[in-house]
C-alpha positions as CSV (number, residue, x, y, z in Angstrom):
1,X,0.0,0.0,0.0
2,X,1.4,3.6,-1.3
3,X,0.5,7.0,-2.2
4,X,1.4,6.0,-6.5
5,X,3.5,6.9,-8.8
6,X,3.3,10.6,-9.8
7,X,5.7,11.9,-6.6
8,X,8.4,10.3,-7.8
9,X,8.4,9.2,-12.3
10,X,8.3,12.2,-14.3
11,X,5.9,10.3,-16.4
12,X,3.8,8.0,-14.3
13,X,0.3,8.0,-16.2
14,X,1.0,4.4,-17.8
15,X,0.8,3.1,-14.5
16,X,-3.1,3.5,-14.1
17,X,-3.9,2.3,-17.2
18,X,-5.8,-1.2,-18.1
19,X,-2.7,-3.7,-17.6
20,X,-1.0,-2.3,-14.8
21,X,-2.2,-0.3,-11.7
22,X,-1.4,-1.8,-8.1
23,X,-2.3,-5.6,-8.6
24,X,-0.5,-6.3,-11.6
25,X,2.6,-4.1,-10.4
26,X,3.0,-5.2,-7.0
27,X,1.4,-8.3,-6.8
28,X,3.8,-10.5,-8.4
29,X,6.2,-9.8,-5.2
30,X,3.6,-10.8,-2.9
31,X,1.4,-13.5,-4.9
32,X,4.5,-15.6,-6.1
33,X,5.6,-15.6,-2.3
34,X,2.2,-16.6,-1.3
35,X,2.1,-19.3,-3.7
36,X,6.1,-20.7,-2.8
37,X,4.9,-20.5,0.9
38,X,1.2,-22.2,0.4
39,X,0.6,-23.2,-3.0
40,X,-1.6,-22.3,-6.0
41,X,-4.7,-20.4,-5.7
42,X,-7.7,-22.5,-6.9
43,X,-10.4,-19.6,-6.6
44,X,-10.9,-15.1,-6.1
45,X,-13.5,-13.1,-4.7
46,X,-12.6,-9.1,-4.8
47,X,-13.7,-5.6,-4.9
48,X,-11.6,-2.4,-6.0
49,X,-12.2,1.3,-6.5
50,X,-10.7,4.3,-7.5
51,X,-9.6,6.7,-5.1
52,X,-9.2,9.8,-7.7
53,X,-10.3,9.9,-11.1
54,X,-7.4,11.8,-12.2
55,X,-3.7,12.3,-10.6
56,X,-1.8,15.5,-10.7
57,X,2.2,14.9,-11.2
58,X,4.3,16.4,-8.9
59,X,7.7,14.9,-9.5
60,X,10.3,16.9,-11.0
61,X,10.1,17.1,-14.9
62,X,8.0,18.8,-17.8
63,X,5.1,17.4,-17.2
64,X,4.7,18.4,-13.0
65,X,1.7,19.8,-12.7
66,X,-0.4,18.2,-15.3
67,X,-2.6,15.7,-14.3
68,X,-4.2,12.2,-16.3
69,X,-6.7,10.2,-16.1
70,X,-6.9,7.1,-14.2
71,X,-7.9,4.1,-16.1
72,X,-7.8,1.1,-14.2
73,X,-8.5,0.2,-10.1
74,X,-6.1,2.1,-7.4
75,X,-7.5,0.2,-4.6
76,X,-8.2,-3.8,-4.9
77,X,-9.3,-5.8,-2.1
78,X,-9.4,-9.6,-2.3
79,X,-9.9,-13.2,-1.2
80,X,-7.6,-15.8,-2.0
81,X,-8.8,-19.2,-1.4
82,X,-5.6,-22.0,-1.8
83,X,-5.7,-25.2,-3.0
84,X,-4.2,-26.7,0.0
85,X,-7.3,-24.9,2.6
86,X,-5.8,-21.8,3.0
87,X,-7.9,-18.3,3.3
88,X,-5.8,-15.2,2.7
89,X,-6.8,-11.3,2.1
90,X,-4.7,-9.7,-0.5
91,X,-5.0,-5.5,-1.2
92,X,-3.1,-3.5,-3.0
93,X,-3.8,0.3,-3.3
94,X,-2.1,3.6,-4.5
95,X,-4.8,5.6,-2.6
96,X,-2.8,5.2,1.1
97,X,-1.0,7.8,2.4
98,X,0.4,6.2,5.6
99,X,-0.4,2.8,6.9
100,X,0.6,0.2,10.0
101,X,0.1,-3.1,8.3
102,X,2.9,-5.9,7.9
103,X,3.9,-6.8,4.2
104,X,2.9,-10.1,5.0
105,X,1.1,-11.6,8.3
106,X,0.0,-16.0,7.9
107,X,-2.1,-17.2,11.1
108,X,-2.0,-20.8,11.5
109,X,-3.5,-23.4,13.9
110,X,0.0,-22.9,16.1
111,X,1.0,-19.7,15.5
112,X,1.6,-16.5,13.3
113,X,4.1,-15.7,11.0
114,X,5.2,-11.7,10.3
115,X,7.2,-11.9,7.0
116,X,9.1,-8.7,5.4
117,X,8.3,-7.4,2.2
118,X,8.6,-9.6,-1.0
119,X,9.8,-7.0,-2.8
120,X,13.6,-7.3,-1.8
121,X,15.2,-9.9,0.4
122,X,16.2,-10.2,4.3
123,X,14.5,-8.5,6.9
124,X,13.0,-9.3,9.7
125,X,11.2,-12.2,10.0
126,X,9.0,-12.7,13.8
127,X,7.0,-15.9,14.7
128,X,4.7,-16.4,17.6
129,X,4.0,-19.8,18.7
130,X,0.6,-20.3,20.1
131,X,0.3,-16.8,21.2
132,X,3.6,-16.0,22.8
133,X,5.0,-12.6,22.0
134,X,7.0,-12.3,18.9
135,X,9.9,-13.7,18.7
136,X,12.2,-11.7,15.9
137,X,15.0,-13.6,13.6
138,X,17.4,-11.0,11.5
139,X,18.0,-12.6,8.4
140,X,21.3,-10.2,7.8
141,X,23.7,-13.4,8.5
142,X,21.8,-15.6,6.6
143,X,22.5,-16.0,2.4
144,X,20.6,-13.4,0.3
145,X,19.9,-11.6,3.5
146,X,22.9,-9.3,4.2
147,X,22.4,-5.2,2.7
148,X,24.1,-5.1,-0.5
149,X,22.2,-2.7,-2.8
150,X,22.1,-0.1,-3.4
151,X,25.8,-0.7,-3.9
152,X,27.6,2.7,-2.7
153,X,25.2,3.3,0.3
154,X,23.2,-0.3,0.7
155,X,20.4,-0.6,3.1
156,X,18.5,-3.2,1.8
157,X,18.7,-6.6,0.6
158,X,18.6,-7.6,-3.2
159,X,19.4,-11.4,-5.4
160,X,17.8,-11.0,-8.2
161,X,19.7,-13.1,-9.5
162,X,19.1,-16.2,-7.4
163,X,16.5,-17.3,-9.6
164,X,18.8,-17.2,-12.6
165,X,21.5,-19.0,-10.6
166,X,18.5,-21.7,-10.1
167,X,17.3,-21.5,-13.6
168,X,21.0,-22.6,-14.7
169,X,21.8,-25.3,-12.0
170,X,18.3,-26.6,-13.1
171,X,19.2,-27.0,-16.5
172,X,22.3,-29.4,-15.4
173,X,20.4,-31.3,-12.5
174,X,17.1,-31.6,-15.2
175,X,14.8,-30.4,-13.3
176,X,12.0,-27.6,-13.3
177,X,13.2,-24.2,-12.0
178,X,11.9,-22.9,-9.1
179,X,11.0,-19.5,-10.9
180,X,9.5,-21.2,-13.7
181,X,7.1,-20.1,-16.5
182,X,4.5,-22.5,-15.1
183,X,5.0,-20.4,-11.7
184,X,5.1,-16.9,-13.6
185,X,1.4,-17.7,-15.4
186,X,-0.2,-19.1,-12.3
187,X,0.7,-16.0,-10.2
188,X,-0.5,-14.1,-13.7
189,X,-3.5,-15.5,-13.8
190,X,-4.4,-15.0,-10.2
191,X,-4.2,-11.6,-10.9
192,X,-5.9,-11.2,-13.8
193,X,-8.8,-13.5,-12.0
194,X,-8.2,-10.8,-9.1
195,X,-9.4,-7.8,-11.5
196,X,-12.1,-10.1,-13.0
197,X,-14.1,-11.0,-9.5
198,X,-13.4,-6.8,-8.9
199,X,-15.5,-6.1,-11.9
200,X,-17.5,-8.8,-12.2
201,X,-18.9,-9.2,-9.0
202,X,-18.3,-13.3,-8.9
203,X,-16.3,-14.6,-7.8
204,X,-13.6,-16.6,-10.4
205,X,-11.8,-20.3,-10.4
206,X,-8.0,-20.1,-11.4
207,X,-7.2,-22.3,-14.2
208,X,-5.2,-24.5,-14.3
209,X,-2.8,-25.5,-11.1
210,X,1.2,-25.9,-10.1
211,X,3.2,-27.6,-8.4
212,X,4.5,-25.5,-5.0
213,X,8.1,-24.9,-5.6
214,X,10.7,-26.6,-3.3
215,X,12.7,-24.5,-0.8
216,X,15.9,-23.6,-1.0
217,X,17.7,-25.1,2.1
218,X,20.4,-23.1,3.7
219,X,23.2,-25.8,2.4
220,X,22.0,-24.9,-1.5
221,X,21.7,-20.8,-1.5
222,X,25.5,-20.7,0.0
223,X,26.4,-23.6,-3.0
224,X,23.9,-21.1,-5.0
225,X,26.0,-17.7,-3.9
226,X,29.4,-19.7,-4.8
């Protein structure tokens, strides 16, 4: 959840058109690590809005001070129901000035789960068992989590290119990827299924299904970083 675009691009307008907007920006961060951590998504019920109908630019540029019109959602709110059982909310909105919320909270039958945002790597993750207070585990001494971008003045974590480094270790062991094509259209299909129940008002099956990826143990992302 964020304020959008037009603060900071010079030329942000192609951002609220049909095709983008928050779900199909941000959601492939958050949806593919729903679906490592739980599975596919077997069916969507959602709702979105528009918080303005047009945005006014104000980053830096020739076009600050113009505004355009907004063509697609800026505020979805949705239910994911899982293959495996599993309910989850999923919004995304542009419309937020300010918020409290966790990236990404899971509640199970022992516990909760506070995960760090999808969009990078490391960070804090915090379990509580059964109710206990949280318990927090830094992820900076683990692989991918240490700062290391941006490079001259890091704070944050970034490996983009673990998933290539999987990609080609798959190809010798023969074996499917962990970010596959398969994965890449199921978490694109849930989203376009997201904007569908939105405007539809039904709610929609996902086509299709995967296979959950495998984790990577701690053993194979340091053979992974070699």
């Amino acid at each position: 959840m964020g304020r959008g675009m037009e603060h900071w691009h010079p030329d942000p307008s192609f951002y609220y058109q049909t095709g983008a907007g928050p779900v199909m920006d941000m959601g492939p961060y958050y949806l593919t690590m729903l679906v490592n951590l739980i599975g596919p998504v077997r069916r969507i019920q959602a709702t979105a809005t528009s918080g303005q109908s047009e945005r006014l630019i104000t980053a830096e540029g020739p076009k600050k001070g113009t505004r355009f019109k907004v063509g697609t959602p800026t505020s979805v709110l949705s239910l994911l129901d899982f293959a495996c059982g599993a309910t989850v909310t999923f919004g995304a909105s542009w419309d937020v000035y300010r918020h409290s919320n966790h990236p990404i909270e899971i509640h199970g039958t022992k516990g909760s789960l506070r995960l760090p945002d999808p969009d990078t790597f490391g960070g804090l993750v915090a379990r509580s068992d059964a109710g206990k207070p949280w318990d927090q585990i830094d992820t900076s001494a683990l692989p991918y989590g240490a700062v290391n971008w941006p490079v001259n003045a890091p704070d944050r974590a970034n490996y983009r290119m673990l998933g290539l480094a999987d990609l080609a270790r798959s190809v010798i062991e023969r074996r499917a990827p962990r970010a596959s094509g398969d994965l890449a259209l199921h978490v694109l299909e849930v989203m376009e299924a997201i904007l569908r129940a939105a405007e539809s008002g039904t709610a929609q099956v996902v086509p299709g299904t995967i296979t959950q990826p495998n984790e990577i143990g701690e053993d194979e992302a340091k053979s992974l970083m070699a």
